[in-house]
VOSE-475902 format. One record per atom (N, C-alpha, C, O): residue number from 0; residue in one letter; atom name; y, z, x. Coordinates in steps of 0.2 Angstrom, whole numbers, always signed. Example, Ala and Ser with C-alpha at 12.3 -4.5 7.8 and 13.67 -1.06 7.14 Angstrom:
residues 2
{pt 0 "A" "N" {-28 +39 +66}},
{pt 0 "A" "CA" {-22 +39 +62}},
{pt 0 "A" "C" {-16 +39 +66}},
{pt 0 "A" "O" {-17 +42 +71}},
{pt 1 "S" "N" {-11 +35 +64}},
{pt 1 "S" "CA" {-5 +36 +68}},
{pt 1 "S" "C" {+0 +39 +64}},
{pt 1 "S" "O" {+6 +40 +67}},
This chain:
residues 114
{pt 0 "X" "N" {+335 -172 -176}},
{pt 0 "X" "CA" {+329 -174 -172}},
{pt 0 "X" "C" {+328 -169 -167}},
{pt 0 "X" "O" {+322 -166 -166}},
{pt 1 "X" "N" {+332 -167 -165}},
{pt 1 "X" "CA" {+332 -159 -160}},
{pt 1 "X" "C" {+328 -154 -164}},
{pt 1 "X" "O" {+324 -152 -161}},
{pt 2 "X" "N" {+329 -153 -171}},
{pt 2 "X" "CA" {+324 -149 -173}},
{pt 2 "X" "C" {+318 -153 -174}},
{pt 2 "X" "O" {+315 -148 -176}},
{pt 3 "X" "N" {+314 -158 -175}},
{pt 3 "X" "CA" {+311 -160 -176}},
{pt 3 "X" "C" {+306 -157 -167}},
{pt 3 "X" "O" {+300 -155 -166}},
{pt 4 "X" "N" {+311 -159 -161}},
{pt 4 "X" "CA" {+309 -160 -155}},
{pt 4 "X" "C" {+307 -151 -155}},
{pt 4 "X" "O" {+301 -150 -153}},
{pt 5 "X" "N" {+310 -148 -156}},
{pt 5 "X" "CA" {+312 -142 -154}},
{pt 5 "X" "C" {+303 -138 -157}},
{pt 5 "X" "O" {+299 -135 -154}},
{pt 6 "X" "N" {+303 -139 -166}},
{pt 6 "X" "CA" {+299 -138 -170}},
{pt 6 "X" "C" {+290 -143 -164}},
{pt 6 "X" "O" {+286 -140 -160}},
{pt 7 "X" "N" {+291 -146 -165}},
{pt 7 "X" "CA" {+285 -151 -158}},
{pt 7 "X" "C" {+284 -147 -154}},
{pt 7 "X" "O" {+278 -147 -152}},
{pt 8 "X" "N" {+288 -144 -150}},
{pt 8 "X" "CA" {+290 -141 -144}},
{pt 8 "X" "C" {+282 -133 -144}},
{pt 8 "X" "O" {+277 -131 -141}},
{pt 9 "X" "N" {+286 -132 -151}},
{pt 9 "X" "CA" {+286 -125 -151}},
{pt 9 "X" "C" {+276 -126 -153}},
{pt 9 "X" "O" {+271 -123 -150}},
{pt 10 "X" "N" {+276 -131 -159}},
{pt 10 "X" "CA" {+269 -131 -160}},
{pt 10 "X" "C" {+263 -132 -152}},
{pt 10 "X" "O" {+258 -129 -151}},
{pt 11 "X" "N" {+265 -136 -148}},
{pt 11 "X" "CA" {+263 -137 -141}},
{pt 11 "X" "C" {+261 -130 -139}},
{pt 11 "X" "O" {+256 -127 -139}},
{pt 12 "X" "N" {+268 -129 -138}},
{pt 12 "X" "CA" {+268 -120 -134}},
{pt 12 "X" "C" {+261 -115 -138}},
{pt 12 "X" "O" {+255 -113 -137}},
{pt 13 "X" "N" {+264 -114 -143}},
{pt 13 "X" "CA" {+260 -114 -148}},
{pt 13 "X" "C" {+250 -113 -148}},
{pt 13 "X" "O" {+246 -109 -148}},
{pt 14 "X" "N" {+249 -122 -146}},
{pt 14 "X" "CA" {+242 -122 -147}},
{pt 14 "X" "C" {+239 -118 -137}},
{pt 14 "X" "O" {+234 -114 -135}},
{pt 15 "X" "N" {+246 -122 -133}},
{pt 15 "X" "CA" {+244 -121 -129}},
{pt 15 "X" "C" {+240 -114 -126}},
{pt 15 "X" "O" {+235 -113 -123}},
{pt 16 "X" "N" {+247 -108 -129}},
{pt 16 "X" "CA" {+244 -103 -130}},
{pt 16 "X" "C" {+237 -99 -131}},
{pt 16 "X" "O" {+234 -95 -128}},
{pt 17 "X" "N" {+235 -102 -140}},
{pt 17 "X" "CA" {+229 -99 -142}},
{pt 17 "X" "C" {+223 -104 -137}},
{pt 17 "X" "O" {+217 -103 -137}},
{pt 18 "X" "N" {+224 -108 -135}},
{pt 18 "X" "CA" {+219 -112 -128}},
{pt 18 "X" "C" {+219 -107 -124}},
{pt 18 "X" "O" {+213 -106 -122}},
{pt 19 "X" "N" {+223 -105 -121}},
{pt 19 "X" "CA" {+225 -101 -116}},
{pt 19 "X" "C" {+222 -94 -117}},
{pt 19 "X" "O" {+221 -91 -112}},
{pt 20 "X" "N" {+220 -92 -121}},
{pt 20 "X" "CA" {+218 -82 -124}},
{pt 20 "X" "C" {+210 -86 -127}},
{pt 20 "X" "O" {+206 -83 -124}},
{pt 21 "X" "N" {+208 -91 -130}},
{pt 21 "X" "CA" {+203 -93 -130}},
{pt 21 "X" "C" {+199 -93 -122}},
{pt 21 "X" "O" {+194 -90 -121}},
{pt 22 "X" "N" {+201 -97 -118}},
{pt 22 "X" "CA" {+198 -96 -112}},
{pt 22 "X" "C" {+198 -91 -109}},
{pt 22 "X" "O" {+194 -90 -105}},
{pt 23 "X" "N" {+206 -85 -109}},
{pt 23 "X" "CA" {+203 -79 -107}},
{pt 23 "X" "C" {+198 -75 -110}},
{pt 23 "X" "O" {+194 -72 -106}},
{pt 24 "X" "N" {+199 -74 -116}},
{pt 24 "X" "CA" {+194 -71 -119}},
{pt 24 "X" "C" {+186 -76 -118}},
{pt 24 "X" "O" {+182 -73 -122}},
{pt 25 "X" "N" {+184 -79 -116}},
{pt 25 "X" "CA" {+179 -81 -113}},
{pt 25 "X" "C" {+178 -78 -110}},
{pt 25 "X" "O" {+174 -74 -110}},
{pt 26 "X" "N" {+185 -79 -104}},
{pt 26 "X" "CA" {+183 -77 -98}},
{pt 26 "X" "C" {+180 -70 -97}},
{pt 26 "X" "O" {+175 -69 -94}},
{pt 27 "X" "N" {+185 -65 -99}},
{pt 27 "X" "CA" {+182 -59 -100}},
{pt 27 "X" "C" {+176 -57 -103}},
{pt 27 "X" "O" {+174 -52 -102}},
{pt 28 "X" "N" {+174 -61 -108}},
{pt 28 "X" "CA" {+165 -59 -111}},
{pt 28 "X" "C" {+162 -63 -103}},
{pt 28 "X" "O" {+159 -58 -99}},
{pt 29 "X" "N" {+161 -68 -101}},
{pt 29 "X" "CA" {+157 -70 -97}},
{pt 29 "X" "C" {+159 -62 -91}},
{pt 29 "X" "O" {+156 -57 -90}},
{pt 30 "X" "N" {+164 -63 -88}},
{pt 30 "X" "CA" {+165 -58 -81}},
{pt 30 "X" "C" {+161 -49 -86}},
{pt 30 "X" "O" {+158 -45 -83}},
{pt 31 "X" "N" {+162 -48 -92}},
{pt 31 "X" "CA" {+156 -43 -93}},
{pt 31 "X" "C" {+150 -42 -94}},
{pt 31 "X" "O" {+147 -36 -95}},
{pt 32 "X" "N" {+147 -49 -95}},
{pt 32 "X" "CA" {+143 -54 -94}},
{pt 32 "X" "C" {+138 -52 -86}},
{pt 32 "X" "O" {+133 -49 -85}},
{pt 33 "X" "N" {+142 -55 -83}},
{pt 33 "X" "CA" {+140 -53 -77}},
{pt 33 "X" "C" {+140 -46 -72}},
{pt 33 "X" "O" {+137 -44 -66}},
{pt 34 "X" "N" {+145 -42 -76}},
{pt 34 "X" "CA" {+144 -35 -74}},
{pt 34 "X" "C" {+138 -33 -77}},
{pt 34 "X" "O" {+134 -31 -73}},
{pt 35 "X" "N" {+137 -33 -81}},
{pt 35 "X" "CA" {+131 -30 -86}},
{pt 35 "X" "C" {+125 -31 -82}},
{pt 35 "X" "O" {+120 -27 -81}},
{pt 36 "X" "N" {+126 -39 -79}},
{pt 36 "X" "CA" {+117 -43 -75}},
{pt 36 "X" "C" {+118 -37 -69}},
{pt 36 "X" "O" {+114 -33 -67}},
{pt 37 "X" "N" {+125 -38 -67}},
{pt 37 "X" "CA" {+124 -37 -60}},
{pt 37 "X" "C" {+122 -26 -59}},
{pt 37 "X" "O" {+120 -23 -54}},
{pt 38 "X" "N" {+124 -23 -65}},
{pt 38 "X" "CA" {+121 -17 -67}},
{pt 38 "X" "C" {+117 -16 -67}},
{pt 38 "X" "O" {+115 -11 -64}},
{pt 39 "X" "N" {+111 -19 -71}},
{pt 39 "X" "CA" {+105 -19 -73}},
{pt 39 "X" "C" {+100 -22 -66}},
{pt 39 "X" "O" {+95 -19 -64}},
{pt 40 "X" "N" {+105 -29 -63}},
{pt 40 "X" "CA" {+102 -28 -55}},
{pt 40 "X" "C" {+100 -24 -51}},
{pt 40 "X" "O" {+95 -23 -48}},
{pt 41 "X" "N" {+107 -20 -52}},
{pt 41 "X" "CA" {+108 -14 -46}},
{pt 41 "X" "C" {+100 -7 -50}},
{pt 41 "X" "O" {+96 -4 -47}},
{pt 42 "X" "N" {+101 -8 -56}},
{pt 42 "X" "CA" {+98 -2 -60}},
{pt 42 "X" "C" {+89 -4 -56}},
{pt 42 "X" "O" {+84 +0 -55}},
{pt 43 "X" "N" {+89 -10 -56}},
{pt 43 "X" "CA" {+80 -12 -55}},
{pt 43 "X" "C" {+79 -11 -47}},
{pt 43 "X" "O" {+74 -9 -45}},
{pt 44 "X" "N" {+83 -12 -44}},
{pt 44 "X" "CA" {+85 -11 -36}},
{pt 44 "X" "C" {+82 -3 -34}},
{pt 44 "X" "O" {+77 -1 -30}},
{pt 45 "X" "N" {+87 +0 -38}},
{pt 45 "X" "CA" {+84 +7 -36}},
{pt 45 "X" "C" {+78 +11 -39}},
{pt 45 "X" "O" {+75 +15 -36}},
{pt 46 "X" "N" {+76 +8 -45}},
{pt 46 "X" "CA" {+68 +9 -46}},
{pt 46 "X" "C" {+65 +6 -39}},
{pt 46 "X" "O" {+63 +8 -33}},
{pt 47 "X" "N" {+66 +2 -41}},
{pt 47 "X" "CA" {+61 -1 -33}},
{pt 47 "X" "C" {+61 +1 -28}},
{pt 47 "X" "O" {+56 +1 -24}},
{pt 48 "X" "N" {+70 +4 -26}},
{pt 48 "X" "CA" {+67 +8 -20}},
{pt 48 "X" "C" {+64 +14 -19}},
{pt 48 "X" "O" {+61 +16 -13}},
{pt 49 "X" "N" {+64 +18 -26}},
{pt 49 "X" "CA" {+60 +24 -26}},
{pt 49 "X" "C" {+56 +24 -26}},
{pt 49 "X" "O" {+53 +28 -22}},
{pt 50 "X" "N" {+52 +20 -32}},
{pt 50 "X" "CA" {+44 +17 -30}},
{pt 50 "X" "C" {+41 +13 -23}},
{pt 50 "X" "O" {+35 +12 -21}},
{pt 51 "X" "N" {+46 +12 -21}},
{pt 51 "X" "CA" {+44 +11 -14}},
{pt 51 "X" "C" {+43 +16 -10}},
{pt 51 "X" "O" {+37 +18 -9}},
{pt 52 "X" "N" {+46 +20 -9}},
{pt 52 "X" "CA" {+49 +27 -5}},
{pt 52 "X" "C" {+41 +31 -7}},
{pt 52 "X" "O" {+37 +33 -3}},
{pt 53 "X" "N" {+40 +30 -17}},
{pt 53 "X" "CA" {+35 +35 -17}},
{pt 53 "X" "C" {+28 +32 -15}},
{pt 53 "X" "O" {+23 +36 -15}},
{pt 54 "X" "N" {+27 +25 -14}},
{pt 54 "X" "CA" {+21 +21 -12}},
{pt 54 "X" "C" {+21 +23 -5}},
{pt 54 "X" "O" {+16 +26 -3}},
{pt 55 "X" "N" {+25 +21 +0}},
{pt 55 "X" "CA" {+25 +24 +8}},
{pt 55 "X" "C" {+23 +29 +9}},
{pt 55 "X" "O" {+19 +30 +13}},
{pt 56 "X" "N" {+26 +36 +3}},
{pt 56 "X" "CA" {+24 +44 +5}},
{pt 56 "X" "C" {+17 +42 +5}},
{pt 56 "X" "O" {+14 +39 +10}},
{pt 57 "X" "N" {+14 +42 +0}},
{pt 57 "X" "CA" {+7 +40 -1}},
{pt 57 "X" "C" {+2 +37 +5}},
{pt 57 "X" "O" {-3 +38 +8}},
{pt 58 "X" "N" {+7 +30 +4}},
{pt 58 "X" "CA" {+3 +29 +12}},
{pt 58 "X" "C" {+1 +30 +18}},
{pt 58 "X" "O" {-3 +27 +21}},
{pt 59 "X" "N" {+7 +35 +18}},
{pt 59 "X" "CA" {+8 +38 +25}},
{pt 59 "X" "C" {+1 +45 +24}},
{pt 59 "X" "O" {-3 +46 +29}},
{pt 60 "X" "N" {-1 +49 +18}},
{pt 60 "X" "CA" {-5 +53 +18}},
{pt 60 "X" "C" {-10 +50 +18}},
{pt 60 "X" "O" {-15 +52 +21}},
{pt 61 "X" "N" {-10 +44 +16}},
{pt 61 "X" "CA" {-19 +40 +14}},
{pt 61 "X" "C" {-21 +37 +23}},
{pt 61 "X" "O" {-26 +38 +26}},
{pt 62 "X" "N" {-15 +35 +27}},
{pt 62 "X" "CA" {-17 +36 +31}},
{pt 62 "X" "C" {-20 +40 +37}},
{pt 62 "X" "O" {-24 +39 +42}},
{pt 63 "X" "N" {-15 +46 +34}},
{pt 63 "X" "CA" {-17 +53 +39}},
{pt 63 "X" "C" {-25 +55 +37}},
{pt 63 "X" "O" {-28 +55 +42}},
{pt 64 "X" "N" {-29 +55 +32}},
{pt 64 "X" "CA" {-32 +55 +27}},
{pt 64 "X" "C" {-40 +51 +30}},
{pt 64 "X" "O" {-46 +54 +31}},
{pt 65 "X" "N" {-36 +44 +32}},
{pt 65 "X" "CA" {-40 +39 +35}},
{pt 65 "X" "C" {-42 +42 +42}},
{pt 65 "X" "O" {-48 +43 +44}},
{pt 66 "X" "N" {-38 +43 +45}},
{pt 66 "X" "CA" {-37 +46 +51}},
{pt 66 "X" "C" {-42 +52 +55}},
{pt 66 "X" "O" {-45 +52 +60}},
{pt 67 "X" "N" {-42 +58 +46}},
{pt 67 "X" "CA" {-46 +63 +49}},
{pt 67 "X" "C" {-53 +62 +48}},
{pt 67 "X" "O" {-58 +64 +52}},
{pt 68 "X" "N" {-54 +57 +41}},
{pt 68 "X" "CA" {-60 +53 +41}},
{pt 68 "X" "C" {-65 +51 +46}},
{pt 68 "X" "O" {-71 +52 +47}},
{pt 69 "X" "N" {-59 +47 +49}},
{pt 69 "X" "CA" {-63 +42 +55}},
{pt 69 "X" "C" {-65 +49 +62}},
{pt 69 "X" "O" {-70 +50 +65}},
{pt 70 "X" "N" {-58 +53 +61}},
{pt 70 "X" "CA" {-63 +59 +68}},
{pt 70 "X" "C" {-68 +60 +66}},
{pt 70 "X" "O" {-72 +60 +70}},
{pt 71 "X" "N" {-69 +63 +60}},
{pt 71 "X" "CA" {-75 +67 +58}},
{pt 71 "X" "C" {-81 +63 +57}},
{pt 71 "X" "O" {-86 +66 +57}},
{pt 72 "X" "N" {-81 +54 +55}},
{pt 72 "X" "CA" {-87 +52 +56}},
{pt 72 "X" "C" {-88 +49 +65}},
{pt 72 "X" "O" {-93 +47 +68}},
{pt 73 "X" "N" {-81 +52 +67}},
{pt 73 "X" "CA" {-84 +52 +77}},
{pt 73 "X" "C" {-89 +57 +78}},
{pt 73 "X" "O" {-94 +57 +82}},
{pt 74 "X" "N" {-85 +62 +72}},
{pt 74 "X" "CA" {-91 +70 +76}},
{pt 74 "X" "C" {-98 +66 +74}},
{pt 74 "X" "O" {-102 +65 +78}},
{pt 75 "X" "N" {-99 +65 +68}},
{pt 75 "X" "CA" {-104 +66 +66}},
{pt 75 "X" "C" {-108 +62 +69}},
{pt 75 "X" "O" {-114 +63 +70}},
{pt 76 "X" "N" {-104 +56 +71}},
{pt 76 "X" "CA" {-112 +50 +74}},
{pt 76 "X" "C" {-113 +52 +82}},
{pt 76 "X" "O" {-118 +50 +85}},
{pt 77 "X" "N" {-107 +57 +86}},
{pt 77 "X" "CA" {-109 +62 +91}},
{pt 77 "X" "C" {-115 +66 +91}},
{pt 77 "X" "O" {-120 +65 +94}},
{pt 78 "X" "N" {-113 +70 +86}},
{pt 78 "X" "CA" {-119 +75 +83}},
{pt 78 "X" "C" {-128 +70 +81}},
{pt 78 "X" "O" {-133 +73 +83}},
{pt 79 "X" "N" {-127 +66 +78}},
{pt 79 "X" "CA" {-132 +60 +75}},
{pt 79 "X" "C" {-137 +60 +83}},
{pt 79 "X" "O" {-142 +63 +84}},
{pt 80 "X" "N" {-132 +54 +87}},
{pt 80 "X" "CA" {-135 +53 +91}},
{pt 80 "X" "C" {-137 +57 +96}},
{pt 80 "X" "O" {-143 +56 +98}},
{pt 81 "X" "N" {-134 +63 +99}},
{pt 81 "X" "CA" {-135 +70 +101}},
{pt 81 "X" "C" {-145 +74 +96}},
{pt 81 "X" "O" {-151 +76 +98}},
{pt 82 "X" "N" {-144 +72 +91}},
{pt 82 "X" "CA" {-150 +75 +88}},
{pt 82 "X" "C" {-153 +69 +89}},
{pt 82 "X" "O" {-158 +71 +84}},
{pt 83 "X" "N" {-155 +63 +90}},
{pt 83 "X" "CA" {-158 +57 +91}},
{pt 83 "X" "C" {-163 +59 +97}},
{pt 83 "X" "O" {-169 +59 +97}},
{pt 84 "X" "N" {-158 +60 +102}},
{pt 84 "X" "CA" {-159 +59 +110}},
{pt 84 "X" "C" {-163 +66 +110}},
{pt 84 "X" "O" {-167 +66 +115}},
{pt 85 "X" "N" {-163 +72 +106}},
{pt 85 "X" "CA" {-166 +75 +105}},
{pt 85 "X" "C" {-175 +77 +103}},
{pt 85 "X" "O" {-179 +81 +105}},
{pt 86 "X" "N" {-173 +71 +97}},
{pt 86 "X" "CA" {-179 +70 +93}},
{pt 86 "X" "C" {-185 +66 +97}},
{pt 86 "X" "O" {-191 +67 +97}},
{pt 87 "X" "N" {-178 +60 +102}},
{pt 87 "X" "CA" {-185 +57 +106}},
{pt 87 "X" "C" {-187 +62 +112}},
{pt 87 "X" "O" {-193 +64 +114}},
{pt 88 "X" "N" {-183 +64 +113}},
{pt 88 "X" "CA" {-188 +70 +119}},
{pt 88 "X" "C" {-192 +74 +118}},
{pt 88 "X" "O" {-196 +76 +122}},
{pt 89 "X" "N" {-193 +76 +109}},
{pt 89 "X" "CA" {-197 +80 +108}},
{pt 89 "X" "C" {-201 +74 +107}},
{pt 89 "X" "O" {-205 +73 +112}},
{pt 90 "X" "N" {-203 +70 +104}},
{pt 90 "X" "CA" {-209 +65 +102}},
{pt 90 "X" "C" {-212 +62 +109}},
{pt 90 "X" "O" {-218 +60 +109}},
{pt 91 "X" "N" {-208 +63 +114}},
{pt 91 "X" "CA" {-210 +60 +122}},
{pt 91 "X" "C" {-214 +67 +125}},
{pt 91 "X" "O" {-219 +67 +129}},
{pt 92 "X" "N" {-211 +75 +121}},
{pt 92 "X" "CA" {-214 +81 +123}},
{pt 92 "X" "C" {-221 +79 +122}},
{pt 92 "X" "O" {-225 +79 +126}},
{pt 93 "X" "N" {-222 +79 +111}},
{pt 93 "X" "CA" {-228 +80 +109}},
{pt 93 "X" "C" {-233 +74 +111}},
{pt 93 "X" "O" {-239 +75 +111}},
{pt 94 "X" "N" {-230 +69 +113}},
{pt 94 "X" "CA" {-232 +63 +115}},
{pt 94 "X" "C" {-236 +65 +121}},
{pt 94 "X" "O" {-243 +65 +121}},
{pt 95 "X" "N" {-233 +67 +125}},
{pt 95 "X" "CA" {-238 +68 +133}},
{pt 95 "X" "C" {-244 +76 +132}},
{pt 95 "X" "O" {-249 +77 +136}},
{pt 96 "X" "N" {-241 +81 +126}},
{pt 96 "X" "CA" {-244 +86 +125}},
{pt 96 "X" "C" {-251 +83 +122}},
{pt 96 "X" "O" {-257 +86 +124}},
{pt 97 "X" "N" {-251 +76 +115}},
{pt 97 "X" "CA" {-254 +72 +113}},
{pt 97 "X" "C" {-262 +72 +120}},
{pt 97 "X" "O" {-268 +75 +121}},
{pt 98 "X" "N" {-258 +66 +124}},
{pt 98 "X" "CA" {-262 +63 +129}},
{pt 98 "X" "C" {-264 +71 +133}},
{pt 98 "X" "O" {-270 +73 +134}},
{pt 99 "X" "N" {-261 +74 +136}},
{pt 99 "X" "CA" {-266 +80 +138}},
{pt 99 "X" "C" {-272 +83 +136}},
{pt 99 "X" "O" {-277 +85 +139}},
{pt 100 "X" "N" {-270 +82 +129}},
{pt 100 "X" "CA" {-275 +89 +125}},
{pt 100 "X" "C" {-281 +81 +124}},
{pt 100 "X" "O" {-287 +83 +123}},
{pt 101 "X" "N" {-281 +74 +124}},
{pt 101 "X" "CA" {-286 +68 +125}},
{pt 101 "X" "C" {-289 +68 +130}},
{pt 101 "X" "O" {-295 +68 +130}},
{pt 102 "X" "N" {-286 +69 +133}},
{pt 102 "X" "CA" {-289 +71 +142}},
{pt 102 "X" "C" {-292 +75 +142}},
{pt 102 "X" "O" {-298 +74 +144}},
{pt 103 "X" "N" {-290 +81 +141}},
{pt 103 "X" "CA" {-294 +88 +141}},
{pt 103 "X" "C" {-300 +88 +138}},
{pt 103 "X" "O" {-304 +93 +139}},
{pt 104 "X" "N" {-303 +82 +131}},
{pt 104 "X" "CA" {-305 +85 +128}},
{pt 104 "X" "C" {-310 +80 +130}},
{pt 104 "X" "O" {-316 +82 +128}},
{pt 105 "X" "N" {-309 +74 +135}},
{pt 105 "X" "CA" {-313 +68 +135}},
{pt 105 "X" "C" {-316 +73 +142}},
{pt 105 "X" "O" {-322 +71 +143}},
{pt 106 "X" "N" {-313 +76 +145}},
{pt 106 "X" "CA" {-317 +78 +151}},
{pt 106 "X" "C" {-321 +83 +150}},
{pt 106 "X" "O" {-326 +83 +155}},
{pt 107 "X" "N" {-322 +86 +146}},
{pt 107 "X" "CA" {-330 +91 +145}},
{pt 107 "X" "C" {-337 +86 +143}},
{pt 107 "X" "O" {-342 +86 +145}},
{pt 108 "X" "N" {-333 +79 +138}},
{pt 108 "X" "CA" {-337 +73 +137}},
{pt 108 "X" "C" {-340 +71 +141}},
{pt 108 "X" "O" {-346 +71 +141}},
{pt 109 "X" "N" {-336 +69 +147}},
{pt 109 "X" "CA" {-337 +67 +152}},
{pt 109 "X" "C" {-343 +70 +158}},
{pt 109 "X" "O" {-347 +67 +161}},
{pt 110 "X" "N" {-342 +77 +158}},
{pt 110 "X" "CA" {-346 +83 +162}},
{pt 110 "X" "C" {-353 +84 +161}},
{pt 110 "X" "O" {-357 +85 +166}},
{pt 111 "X" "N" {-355 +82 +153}},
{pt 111 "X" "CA" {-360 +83 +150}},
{pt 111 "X" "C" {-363 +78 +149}},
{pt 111 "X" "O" {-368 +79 +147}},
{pt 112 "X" "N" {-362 +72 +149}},
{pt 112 "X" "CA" {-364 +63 +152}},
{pt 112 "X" "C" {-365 +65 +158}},
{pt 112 "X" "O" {-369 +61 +159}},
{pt 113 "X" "N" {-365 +67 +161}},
{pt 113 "X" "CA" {-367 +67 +172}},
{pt 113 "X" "C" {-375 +70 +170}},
{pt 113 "X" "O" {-379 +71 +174}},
């Protein structure tokens, strides 16, 4: 009966064993399982920060970009209005040049009515 107990023994040890390498070897496909996700995590990370890094450069110029934009439509609507206040002075020139030379011409009319 010793060897029956002993043979028993050993079948146990035995199963308990390939249960045991069974779950390790799980365990080790899962754990490079997770190496693998967590490489490919890391791998999408650093695209991303690059493409970040090269979207900022960028926006950093579109803004400088924006910036020389906006002075140069400051010049211009300076300059705009500069030639505006110009245009009405001259229209207020020919305007009164206008009404003199009406004047001038209404007074000979006028002389030769007397």
């Amino acid at each position: 009966m010793r060897e029956g107990a002993r043979n028993k023994l050993i079948l146990i040890l035995s199963l308990l064993t390939a249960i045991f390498l069974l779950a390790t070897a799980s365990s080790c496909r899962d754990a490079a399982k997770q190496k693998r996700l967590v490489g490919q995590e890391r791998l999408k990370r650093m695209e991303l920060e690059e493409e970040m890094l090269t979207l900022s450069g960028r926006n950093s110029e579109l803004e400088q970009k924006v910036s020389q934009l906006e002075g140069k439509l400051n010049r211009q609507e300076t300059v705009c209005q500069e030639n505006q206040r110009e245009l009405n002075r001259q229209v207020a020139q020919l305007q009164e040049e206008l009404n003199r030379a009406a004047k001038l011409k209404e007074e000979p009319e006028e002389g030769g009515a007397e």
